[in-house]
N, C-alpha and C positions, 0 to 999 in steps of 0.2 A: 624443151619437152613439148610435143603436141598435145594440145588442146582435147581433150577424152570430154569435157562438157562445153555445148556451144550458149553462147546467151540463150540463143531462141530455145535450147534446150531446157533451159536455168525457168526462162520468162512463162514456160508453158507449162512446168513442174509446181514452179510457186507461185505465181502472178496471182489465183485464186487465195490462198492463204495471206498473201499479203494485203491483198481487200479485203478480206475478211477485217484483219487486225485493223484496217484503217476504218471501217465501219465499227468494229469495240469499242476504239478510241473516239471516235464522234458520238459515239450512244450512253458509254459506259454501263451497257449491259454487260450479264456474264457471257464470256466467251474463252473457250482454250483447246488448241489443237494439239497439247501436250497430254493424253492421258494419265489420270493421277493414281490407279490401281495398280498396282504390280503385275495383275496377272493379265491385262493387257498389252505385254511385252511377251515374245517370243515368234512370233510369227513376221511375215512380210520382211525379213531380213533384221529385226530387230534382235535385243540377245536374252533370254527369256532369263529368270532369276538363276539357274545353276549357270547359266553358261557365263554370266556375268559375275558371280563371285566367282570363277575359273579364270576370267580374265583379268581381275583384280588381283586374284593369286599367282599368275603368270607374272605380274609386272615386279612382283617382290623379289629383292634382291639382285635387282636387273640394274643396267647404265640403260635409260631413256635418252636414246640419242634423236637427235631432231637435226641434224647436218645444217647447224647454222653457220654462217660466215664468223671468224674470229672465235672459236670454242678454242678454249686454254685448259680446258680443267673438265674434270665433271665432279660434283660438288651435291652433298645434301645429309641428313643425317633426320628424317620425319622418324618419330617415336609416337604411335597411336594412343591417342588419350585412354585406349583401352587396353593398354601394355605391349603390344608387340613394337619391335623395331620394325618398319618398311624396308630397310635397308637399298632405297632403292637412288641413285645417282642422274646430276641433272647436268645439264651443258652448262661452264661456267663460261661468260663472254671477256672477249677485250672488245670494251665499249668503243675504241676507235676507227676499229673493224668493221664491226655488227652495225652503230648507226648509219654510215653512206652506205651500207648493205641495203638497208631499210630504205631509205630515201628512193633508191633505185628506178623501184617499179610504181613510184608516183603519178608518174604523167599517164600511162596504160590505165592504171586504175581509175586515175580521174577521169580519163577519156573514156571511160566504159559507160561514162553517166548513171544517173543516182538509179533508175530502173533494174539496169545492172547487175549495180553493188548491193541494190538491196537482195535481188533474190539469190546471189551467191554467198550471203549473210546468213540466207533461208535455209538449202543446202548445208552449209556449216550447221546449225542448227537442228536439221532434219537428223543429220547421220551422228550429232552428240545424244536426241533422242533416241535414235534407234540402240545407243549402248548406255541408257540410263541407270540399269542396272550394274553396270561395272563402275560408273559415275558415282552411283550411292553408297558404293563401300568406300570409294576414292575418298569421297567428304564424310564418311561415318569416320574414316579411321584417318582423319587429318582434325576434323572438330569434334569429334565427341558427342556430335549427335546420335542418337538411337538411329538404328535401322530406318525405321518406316519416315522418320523425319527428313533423312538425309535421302530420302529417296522423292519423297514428296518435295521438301524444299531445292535440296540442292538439286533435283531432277527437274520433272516439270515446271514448278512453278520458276528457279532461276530459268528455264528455258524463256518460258511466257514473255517475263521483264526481259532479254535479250530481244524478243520478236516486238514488243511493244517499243522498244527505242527505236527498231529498226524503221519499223511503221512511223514514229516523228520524225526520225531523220528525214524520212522519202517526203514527209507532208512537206518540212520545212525546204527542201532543195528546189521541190519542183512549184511552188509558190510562185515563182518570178520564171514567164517563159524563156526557153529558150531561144527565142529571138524575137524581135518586131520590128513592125516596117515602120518609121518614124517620120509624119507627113507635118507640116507647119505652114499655113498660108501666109502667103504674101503682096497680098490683096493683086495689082495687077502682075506683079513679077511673076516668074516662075516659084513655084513654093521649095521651102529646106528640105528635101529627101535623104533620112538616112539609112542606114542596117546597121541596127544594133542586136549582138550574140550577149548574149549573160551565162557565165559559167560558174557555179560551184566550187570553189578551191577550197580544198585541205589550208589546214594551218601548219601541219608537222607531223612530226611525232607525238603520239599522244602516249604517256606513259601510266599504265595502271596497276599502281598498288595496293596486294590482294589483300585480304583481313583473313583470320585465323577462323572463324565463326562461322562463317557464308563466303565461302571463296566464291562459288559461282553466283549465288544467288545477288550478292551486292556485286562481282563483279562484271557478268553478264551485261549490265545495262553500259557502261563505260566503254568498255572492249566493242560493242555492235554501234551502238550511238557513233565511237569515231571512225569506226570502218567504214560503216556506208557512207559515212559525208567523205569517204577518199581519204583520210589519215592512215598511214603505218600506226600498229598497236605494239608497245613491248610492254610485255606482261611483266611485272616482277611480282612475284606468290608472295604470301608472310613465309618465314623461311620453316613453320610449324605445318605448313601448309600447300604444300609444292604442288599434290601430284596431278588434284582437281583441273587446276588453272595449265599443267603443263602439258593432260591428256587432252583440254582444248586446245591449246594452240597447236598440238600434233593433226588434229584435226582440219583445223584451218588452212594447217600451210599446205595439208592435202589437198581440199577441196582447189583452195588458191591456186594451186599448181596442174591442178585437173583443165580449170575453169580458164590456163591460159594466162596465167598474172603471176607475179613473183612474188611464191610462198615466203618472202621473205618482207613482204608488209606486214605479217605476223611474226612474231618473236619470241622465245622466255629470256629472262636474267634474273638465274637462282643464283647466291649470294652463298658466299663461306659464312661458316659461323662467326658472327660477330663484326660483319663485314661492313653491316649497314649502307651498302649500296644505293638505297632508296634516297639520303640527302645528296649525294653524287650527283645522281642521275638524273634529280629533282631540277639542278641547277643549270644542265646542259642546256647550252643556245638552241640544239636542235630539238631538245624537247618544248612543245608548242599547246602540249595539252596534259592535266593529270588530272584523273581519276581515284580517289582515296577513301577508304573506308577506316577508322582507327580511331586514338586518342585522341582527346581535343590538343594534348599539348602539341603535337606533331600535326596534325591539322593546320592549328597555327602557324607551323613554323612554316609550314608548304606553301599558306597564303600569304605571309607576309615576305619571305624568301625568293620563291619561286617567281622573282616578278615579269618573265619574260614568258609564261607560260598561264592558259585560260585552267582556275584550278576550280577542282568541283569534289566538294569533301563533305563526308560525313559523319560526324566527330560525336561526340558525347552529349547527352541529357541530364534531366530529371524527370521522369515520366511520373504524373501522378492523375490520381484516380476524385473525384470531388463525391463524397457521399452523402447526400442531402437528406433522402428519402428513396420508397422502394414499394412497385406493389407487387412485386415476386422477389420474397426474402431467399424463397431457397434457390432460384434461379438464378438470381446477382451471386451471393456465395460461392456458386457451384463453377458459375463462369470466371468468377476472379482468381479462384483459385486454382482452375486449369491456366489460365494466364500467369500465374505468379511461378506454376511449377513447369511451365512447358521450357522441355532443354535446361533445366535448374535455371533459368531466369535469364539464360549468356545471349539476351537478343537485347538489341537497342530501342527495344521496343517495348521491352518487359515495364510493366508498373512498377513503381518505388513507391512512392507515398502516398498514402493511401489518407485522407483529410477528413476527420468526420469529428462534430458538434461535440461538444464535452458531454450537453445533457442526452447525448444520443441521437436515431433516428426517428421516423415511423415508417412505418413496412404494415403489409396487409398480413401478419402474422403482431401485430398490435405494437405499441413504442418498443422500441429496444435500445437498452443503454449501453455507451462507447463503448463499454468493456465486455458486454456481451456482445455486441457485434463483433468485437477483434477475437472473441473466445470463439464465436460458432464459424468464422474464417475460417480460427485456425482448426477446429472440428471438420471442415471441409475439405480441408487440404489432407488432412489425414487421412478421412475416409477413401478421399480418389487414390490417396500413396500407400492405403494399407497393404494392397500385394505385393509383394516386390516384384513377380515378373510385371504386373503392370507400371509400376511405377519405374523401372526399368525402360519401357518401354516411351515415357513420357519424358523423363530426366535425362540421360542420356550420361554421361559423363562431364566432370569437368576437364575444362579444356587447358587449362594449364594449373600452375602452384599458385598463382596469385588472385585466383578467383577461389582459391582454397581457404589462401590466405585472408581476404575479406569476410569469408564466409564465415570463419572462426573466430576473426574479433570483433565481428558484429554484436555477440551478446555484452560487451563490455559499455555499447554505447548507450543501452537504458534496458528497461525491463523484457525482458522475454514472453512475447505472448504465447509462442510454437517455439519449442526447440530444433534444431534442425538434427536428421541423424542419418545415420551412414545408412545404406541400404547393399546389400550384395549381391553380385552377376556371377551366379556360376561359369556362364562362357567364357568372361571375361574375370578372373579375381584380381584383376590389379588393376583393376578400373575404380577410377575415385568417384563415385556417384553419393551424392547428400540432397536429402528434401531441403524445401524452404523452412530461412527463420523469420519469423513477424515478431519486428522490435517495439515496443510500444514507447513512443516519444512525446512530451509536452511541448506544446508550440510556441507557448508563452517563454518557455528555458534559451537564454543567448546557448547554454553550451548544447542544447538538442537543437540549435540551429546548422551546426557545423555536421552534425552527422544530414540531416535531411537536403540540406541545398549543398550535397557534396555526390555526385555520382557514385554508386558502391554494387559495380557491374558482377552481377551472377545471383545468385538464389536468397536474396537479401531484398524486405522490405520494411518498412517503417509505417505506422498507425499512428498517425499525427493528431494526437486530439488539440482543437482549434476553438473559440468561446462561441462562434457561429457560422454557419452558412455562407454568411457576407464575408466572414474572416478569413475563410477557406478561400473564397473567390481573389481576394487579396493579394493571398500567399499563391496561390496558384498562378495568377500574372505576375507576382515578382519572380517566380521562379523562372517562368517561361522565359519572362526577357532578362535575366540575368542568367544564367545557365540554359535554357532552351530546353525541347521537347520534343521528340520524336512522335508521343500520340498523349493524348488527354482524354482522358473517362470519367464520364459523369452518370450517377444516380440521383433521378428525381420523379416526384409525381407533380411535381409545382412547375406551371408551364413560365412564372415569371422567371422560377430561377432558373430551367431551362436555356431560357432568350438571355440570361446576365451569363450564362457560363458561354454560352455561344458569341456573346461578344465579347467577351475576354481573349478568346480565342481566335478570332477574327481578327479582333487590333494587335494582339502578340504575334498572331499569326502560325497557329498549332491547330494538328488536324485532332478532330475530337470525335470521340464514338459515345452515343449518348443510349445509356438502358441497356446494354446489352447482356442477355441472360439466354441466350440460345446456344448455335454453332457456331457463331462468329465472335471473334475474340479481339477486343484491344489491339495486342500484339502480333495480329496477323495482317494483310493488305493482300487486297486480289490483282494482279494487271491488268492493264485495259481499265480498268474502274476506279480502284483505291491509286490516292499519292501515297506514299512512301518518303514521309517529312515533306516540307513544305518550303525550305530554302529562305523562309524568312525571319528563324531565331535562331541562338547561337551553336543549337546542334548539328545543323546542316546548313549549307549552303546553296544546294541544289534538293530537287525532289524530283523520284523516282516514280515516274518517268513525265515530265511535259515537255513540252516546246523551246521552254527557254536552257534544258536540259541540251539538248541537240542543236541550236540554230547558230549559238556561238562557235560550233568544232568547224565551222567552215564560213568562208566571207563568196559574195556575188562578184567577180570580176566582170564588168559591161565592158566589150570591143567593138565601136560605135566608129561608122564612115561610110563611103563609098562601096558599093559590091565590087571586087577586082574580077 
């Protein structure tokens, strides 16, 4: 196929945006070239909000064929956490086929150099923007997100974290020149002259396994990160979760093939029911890199397993929150408990334990005792979920039965501070939407240990009463380094205990948000600016997005001699 985009095309389209993002990430000012409004879309070739639920309703009940090498099958069965079937069918592979498919267009790609590949990354990118709208329904009606959610996360801001990995890949490649003249004296002799080239090499295939939750949002950064260092990407979706992950790489193999490169460095491998294709594929010699989002048990198995491949995963927490003190009672409330209810809690990032003094706090609304702080919590959570279209619009659905299932045997494990209760979607009636429940647990109790230092992912928290401050701080570092953390919150007016919860954090190694009571939330992380875990407790292993994220998907090859 001829070439319809030339680099110089590519370098002149995005060369600008791509400085941009490398200036974000040296500043970590805000920056985002993804707009986060909805009615920012419609114009300049993008698809405006009817035209993009039209294309989301176009793709139902359809076979999404992608003309990969090795298709045997087509294969899927997605049922929208909001009740409808997708009905819609995916290429199924023979892995024996499809991998040396992939290898193919290696050397092309790698020779395009990292300039390149970054801004044919940008492109991909640009034109998954301009159909963010058909994207939002993609991931509403795969995770259960509300509308506005799946349109902001899994639209722009997964965009952003794509464009910011893209930005360290470029920093980390072109680091080391591309060549140098290599002089060495030799007092009267002639001196050593050499030319030495340094090349960027791929490691492989990099394969990325998608999560149910944030298909794009967690998996955007993995799928760009190995592209541009030169890797082939084969996506495998959760199989809850297909069509997100499979309308990008439709994309990609577009651009790829516009751009002159073989559409076939990008891939999917959707999976039969119960196929579990993901430990398979894990295991192949030609797979060289994975990317995972998921359980910790499987996490584990990928790390310890996977040993012939660079694996970068992010597995399970206990997120918990330290509550010392406060001088905006209604502010902290109000922020916590949009944090607790945002998406019913299905983010890895959600708070769980929330750690506050027996005798209480103090707050500029005067002392308040443990039990009235968890009472006016859970008075806060109410008032924001009083409406059901609002709360509707916050909650989202649950994403599968077993975040159902946690949900409901949560009051069994201690006292009930909030009950949690059904809330109803005329749009949608068979959509399972539940507020949060806040469990009130003693810290002192072995058996209320087992519920708090145990992950219990979805709209479930615990009010940990603890004998002090110091006690809290404690139990906070044990958790971190024995189960790990995604983010850590802290409430105080006391700048010592400030500086003791930020060294907790520091030596366990968890990103911490301290006081917040505004628009910014715990549970949320901006790119270019905020990490995304930290890669150095047991929840993650990597962190979204730095250097040491990107610099291992490719090695420096130096070709050092004579000029021929």
């Amino acid at each position: 196929m001829a070439a319809e985009l030339t680099a110089h095309d590519l370098i002149a389209k995005h060369r600008p945006t791509l400085d941009q993002a490398l200036e974000a990430i040296r500043t970590r000012a805000y920056w985002s070239p993804h707009p986060e409004h909805p009615k920012a879309y419609g114009e300049d070739g993008s698809l405006s909000l009817a035209e993009g639920k039209a294309a989301f309703d176009a793709l139902l009940g359809t076979r999404f064929d992608l003309s990969q090498p090795g298709t045997d099958d087509f294969v899927g069965g997605e049922v929208s956490p909001y009740g409808p079937q997708l009905g819609i069918t995916y290429p199924h592979a023979d892995i024996d086929t499809l991998l040396p498919a992939m290898r193919a267009g290696m050397r092309a790609w790698r020779e395009a150099g990292a300039e390149t590949r970054a801004v044919t990354c940008l492109e991909i990118l640009a034109r998954i923007s301009a159909r963010t709208h058909e994207f939002a329904h993609a991931v509403m009606h795969t995770s259960g997100q509300a509308f506005m959610m799946a349109f902001q996360a899994g639209g722009p801001h997964a965009q952003d974290r794509g464009l910011e990995a893209v930005a360290y890949a470029y920093v980390e490649q072109v680091r080391t020149p591309d060549t140098a003249e290599w002089t060495k004296p030799q007092g009267k002799r002639d001196p050593l002259v050499l030319t030495k080239r340094f090349t960027p090499v791929a490691r492989g295939i990099a394969l990325l396994i998608g999560c149910n939750t944030f298909p794009t949002w967690n998996g955007y950064p993995g799928l760009f990160a190995s592209l541009a260092t030169g890797n082939p990407v084969l996506v495998k979706p959760h199989p809850r979760a297909v069509l997100p992950l499979a309308l990008t790489v439709r994309v990609a193999r577009e651009v790829l093939a516009e751009a002159g490169f073989d559409p076939n460095l990008v891939a999917l491998a959707a999976e039969r029911p119960g196929e579990g294709i993901a430990k398979t594929l894990a295991v192949r010699p030609e797979i060289k890199i994975i990317d995972y989002t998921g359980s910790t048990s499987f996490g584990d198995w990928l790390e310890a397993n996977a040993r012939q491949a660079q694996v970068y995963t992010e597995k399970a927490g206990v997120n918990t929150v330290v509550v010392d003190s406060t001088d905006d009672y209604k502010g902290m409330l109000a922020n916590l408990a949009f944090s607790l209810s945002l998406y019913s809690g299905q983010m890895c990032t959600t708070p769980q334990n929330l750690l506050l003094a027996r005798e209480g706090i103090a707050t500029d609304q005067g002392h308040k005792t443990y039990d009235e702080v968890v009472a006016d919590l859970g008075k806060a959570v109410d008032g924001l979920l009083g409406d059901d279209a609002r709360a509707n619009g916050l909650l989202g659905a649950l994403v599968n039965p077993d975040v159902k299932a946690r949900l409901e045997a949560a009051p069994g494990l201690g006292e009930v501070a909030l009950a949690s209760k059904e809330i109803s979607n005329p749009e949608f009636p068979d959509a399972v939407v539940r507020t949060p429940v806040i469990v009130k647990l003693d810290g002192a109790k072995p058996d209320a240990e087992a519920a708090y230092m145990s992950e219990c992912f979805g709209p479930v928290s615990f009010a940990v009463a603890v004998d002090s401050t110091g006690d809290a701080l404690e139990l906070l570092r044990r958790t971190v380094r024995e189960k790990g953390a995604m983010t850590v919150g802290a409430y105080t007016t006391s700048p010592e205990v400030a500086e003791a919860v930020e060294e907790v954090c520091l030596e366990e190694c968890a990103q911490l948000s301290l006081n917040l009571t505004g628009g910014v939330y715990v549970n949320q992380t901006a790119a270019f600016s905020d990490f995304h875990g930290s890669g150095g407790n047991p929840a993650a292993n990597a962190a979204l997005c730095d250097g040491a994220f990107v610099a291992n998907r490719f090695r420096v090859v130096e070709v050092r001699g004579k000029t021929v």
